[in-house]
C-alpha positions, 0 to 999 in steps of 0.5 A, spaced: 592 569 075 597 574 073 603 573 069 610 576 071 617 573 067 618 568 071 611 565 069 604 564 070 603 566 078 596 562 080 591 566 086 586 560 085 588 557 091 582 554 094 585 550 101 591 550 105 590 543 110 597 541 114 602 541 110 598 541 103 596 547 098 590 546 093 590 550 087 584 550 081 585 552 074 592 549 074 595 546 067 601 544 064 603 541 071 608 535 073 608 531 078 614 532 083 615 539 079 618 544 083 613 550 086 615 557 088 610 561 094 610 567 095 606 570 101 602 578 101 608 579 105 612 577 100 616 572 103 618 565 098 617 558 100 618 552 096 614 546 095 612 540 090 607 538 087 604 531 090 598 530 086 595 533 080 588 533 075 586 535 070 585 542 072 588 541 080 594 540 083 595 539 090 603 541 093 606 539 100 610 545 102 616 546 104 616 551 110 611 553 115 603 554 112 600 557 119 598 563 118 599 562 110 592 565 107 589 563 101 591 570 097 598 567 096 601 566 089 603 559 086 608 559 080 609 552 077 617 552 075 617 546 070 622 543 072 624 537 078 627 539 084 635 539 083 641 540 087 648 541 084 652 536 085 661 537 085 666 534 089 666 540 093 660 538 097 665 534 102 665 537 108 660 541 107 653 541 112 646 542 109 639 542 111 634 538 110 632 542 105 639 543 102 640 550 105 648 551 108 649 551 116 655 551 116 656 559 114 659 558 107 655 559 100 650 554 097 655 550 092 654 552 086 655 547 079 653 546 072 651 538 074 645 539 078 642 532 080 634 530 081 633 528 087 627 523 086 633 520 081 631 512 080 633 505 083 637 501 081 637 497 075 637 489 078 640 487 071 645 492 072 647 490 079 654 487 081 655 482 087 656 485 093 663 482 095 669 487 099 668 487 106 667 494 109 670 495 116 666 498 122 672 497 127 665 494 130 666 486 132 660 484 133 658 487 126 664 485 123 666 478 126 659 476 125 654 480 121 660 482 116 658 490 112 660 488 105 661 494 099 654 495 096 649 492 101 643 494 104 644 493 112 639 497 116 640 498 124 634 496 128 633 500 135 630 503 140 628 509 143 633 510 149 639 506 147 645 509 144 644 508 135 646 515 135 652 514 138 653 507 133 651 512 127 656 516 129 663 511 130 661 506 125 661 514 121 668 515 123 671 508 122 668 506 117 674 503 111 675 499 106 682 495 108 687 497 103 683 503 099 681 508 105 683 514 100 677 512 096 672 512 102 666 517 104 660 518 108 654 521 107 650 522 113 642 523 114 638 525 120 630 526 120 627 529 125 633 530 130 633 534 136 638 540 136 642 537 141 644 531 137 644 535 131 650 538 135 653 532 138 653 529 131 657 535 128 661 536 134 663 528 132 664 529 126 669 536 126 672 533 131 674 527 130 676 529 123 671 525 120 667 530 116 674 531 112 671 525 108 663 526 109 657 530 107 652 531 112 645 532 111 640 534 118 633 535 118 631 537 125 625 536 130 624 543 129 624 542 121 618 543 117 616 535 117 615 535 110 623 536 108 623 529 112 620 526 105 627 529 101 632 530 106 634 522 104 633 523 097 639 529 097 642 524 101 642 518 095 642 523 090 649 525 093 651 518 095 650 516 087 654 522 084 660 521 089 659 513 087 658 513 080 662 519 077 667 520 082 669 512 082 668 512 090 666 508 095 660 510 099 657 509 105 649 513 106 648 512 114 640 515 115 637 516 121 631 516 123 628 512 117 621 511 123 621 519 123 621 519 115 616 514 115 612 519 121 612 525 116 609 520 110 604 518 114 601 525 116 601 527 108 597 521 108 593 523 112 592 529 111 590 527 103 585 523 106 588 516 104 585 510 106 590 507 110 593 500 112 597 498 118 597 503 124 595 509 119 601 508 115 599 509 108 598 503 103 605 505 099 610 505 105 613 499 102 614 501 094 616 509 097 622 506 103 625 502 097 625 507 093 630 510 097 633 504 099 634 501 092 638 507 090 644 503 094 648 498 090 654 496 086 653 497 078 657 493 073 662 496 070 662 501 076 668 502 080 664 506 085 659 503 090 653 505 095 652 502 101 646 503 105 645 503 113 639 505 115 637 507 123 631 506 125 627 506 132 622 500 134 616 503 137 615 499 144 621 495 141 616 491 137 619 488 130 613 488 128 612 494 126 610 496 119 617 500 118 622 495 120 618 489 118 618 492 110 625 495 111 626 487 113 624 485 106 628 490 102 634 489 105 639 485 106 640 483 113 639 488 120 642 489 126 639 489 132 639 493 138 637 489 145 634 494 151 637 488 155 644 489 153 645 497 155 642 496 162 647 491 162 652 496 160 654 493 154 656 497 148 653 497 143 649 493 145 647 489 139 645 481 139 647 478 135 642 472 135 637 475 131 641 480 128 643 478 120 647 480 115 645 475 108 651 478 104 657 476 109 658 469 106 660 474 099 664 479 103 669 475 107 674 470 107 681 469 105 682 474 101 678 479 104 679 479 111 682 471 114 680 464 111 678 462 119 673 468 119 666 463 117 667 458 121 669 462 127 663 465 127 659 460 126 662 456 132 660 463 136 654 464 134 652 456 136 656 457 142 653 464 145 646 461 143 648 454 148 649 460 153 643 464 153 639 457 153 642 456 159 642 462 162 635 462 161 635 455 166 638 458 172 632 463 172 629 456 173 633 451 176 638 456 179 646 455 178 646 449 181 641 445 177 646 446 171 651 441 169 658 443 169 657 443 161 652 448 161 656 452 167 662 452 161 656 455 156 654 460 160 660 463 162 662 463 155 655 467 154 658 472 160 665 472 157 662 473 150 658 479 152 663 483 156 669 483 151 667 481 144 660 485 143 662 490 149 668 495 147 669 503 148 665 508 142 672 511 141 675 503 140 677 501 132 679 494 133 681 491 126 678 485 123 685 480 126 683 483 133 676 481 132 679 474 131 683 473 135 679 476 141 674 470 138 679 465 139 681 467 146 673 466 148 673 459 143 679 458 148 673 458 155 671 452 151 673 444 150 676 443 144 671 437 142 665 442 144 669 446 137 665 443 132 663 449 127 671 450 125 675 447 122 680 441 125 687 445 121 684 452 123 684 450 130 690 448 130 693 454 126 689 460 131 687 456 137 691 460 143 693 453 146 696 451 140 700 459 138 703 459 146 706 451 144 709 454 138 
């Protein structure tokens, strides 16, 4: 090793594997310091350290290590890594490695932020409790996104979740306090076309006048996936939390984040669990995801929606499965619905949002909002039962009460889940595109609402008034 100013520089390099760099004879390492490589041909390269012993540090690069030899130095900074952080960061577009792509200046200030920062304290957090308009009724009216909640979007591979990204992205408010709101968007591995789509969408729909994006593309050296969602949060938070702002986080594709997880694991030789998956998959997503939250005494808010593609549609899948056990709820996308031609094609059946009961209500969105959607979910769940009789016993083997259930199934599908990407319904159109369905049905069969709500928004009895 030599020493130069900026430090000691290490030519003990004795293995490069992947993503990896191993380095002998190191001391005064930390884990998650910032490394600087620099190549024979004099190119710098950025990485971090991702394990250290007492005279051994092993680094994940930030860049490409193909033809890197072993005959490059290794400078240990000291120092985590940090982004600068200002109100200027919105409308601004980053890389995954926070490099500008939008053709102005890195951002410069005094605050800069560790990305890795910390999770929310549970002793510090507030209760979920204001309603977050998506303009979306299927998410609205019936698995409601509350300021401060965790609600990730379970898809697949082929159905429109860039597309729901980018609309709930754009609309996306807090009724009354719209000045206040921002995005921050995080793509993982995308390919150029949607990075395309998603500014294209954003500029020209003006939606980037209150969003900072975050693209890691396909292309990308996988290992920024591991810290494109953390610069992400570590924004979020800033916005939130210093600027007394309520923000929305919306990270795609937190499967393609959990890809590159998976390939340091293996090329660290860990033992894995479930599908090659590493055994602290769990621990490492919440990481990222209790990141999100309210804070006593905070006026600002992170809200959290994580994407994420279902490999064969499979639930069960080790990402979705243990985003399901830290978040609160999921929205699920159904294949079945888009080839119906649906969109968003969202079933609500098995979708959930656990905080809605919190974000809803008379003084939030309309005192009938509860138990509208409880009468629609029993009553789309009665249609779908007995859609699935027709394929046994044919239309005519169904009882004319069954014949109303699943006209209501059809109807519910068509104009309450279904509605243009560019359509922004209010939280009243939702409701009362809900009531119009209720109306298919007979008022005996409405035994989820209330006896004086029906008599206030029924369309029978406002056409009577």
């Amino acid at each position: 090793m030599r020493l130069e100013e900026a430090g000691l520089v290490y030519k003990t390099t004795t293995e490069i594997k992947g993503p990896l760099l191993f380095v002998e004879g190191v001391r005064d390492v930390a884990y998650d310091e910032v490394v600087r490589i620099t190549t024979p041909s004099g190119e710098e390269v950025l990485g971090t350290v991702l394990d250290v012993s007492r005279d051994w540090a092993m680094i994940q690069v930030f860049g490409e290590t193909s033809g890197m030899d072993l005959n490059v130095g290794v400078r240990f900074t000291g120092e985590a890594l940090r982004i600068p952080v200002s109100d200027e960061l919105i409308g601004r577009v980053f890389s995954g490695s926070f490099r500008p792509l939008d053709g102005m200046p890195r951002p410069l200030s005094t605050d800069m932020r560790d990305v890795h920062g910390g999770v929310i304290n549970p002793a510090a957090r507030d209760v979920p409790s204001e309603f977050i308009q998506t303009g979306i009724s299927a998410i609205d009216g019936m698995n409601s996104l509350v300021r401060g909640q965790k609600l990730p979007i379970f898809s697949e591979s082929g159905l429109p979740h860039n597309q729901l990204a980018a609309q709930i992205a754009r609309q996306a408010t807090i009724p009354g306090k719209e000045e206040e709101f921002a995005i921050v968007f995080a793509a993982m591995g995308i390919k150029n076309e949607e990075a395309e789509f998603f500014r294209e969408e954003f500029e020209k729909t003006g939606a980037l006048n209150k969003a900072v994006m975050i693209l890691n593309l396909a292309d990308d050296p996988p290992i920024e996936r591991i810290v494109t969602p953390r610069i992400a949060q570590t924004i979020a938070e800033y916005l939130a939390f210093d600027l007394d702002m309520h923000v929305l986080t919306i990270m795609t594709d937190m499967t393609n984040y959990a890809e590159a997880l998976r390939s340091i694991s293996i090329a660290r030789e860990e033992i894995p669990t479930r599908k090659g998956y590493p055994g602290y998959l769990y621990s490492d997503l919440a990481t990222i995801y209790e990141r999100a939250g309210r804070i006593v005494g905070k006026k600002g808010s992170v809200t959290l929606m994580p994407i994420l593609t279902m490999p064969g549609g499979d639930i069960t899948h080790p990402v979705p499965d243990l985003t399901g056990y830290i978040t609160e709820g999921q929205i699920i996308l159904q294949r079945e619905l888009a080839l119906r031609g649906i969109y968003p094609p969202i079933n609500v059946l098995p979708s959930l949002s656990r905080l809605m009961k919190d974000g809803i209500g008379e003084k939030t969105t309309r005192k009938d909002h509860a138990d509208v959607s409880n009468q629609l979910y029993m009553a789309y769940a009665e249609g779908t039962r007995a859609r699935g009789l027709v394929r046994i016993v044919g239309l005519v083997g169904l009882s004319e009460r069954e014949r109303t259930w699943l006209e209501f199934a059809d109807q519910f599908e068509k104009r309450f889940v279904n509605q243009g990407p560019y359509e922004n319904r209010t939280i009243e159109q939702t409701l009362n595109i809900a009531w119009d369905l209720l109306a298919l049905l007979p008022e005996e069969d409405l035994i989820r609402v209330r006896e004086a709500y029906i008599k206030e928004f029924h369309p029978r009895y406002r056409r009577a008034e």
